[in-house]
C-alpha positions in Angstrom: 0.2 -14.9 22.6 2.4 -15.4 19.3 2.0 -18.7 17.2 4.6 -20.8 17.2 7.3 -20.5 14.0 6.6 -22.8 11.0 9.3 -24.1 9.3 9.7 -23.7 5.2 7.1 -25.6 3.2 8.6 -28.5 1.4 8.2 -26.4 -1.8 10.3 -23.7 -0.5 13.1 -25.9 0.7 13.0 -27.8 -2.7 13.5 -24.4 -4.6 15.9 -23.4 -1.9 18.3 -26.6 -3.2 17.5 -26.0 -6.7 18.5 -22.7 -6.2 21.7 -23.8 -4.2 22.7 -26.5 -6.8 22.4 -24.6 -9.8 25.2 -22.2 -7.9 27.3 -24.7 -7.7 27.0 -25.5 -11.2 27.8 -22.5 -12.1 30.9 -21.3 -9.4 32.4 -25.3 -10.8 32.0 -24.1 -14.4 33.4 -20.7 -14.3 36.3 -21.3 -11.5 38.8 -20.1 -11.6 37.4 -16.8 -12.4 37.0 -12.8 -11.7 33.5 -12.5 -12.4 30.2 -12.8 -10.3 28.2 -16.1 -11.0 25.0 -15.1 -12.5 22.0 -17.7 -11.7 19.8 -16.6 -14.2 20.0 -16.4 -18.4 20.1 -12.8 -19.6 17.4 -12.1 -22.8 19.1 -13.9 -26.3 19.8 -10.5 -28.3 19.7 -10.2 -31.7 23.2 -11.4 -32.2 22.4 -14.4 -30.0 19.4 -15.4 -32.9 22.0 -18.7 -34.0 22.6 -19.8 -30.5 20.4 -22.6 -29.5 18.8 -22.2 -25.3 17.6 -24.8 -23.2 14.4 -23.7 -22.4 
């Protein structure tokens, strides 16, 4: 017999939201535009040395 099909663990579904939030975020911040959103932060370069991140 098969086992019956567990749902996602609360962890999942909270990184699932994070994950759909921060989306948002940044589709509200960039509309309108051409370009793909991009979830996460490219490397700073060197040029980006004077630019402070949130960590």
């Amino acid at each position: 017999m098969t086992k019956p099909h567990k749902g996602p663990s609360p962890k999942e579904i909270k990184e699932k939201q994070d994950l759909e939030e921060a989306l948002e975020e940044g589709l509200e911040e960039t509309f309108p535009g051409s370009d793909p959103v991009n979830v996460i932060q490219p490397a700073p370069s060197r040029e980006d040395g004077h630019v402070k991140r949130k960590p």
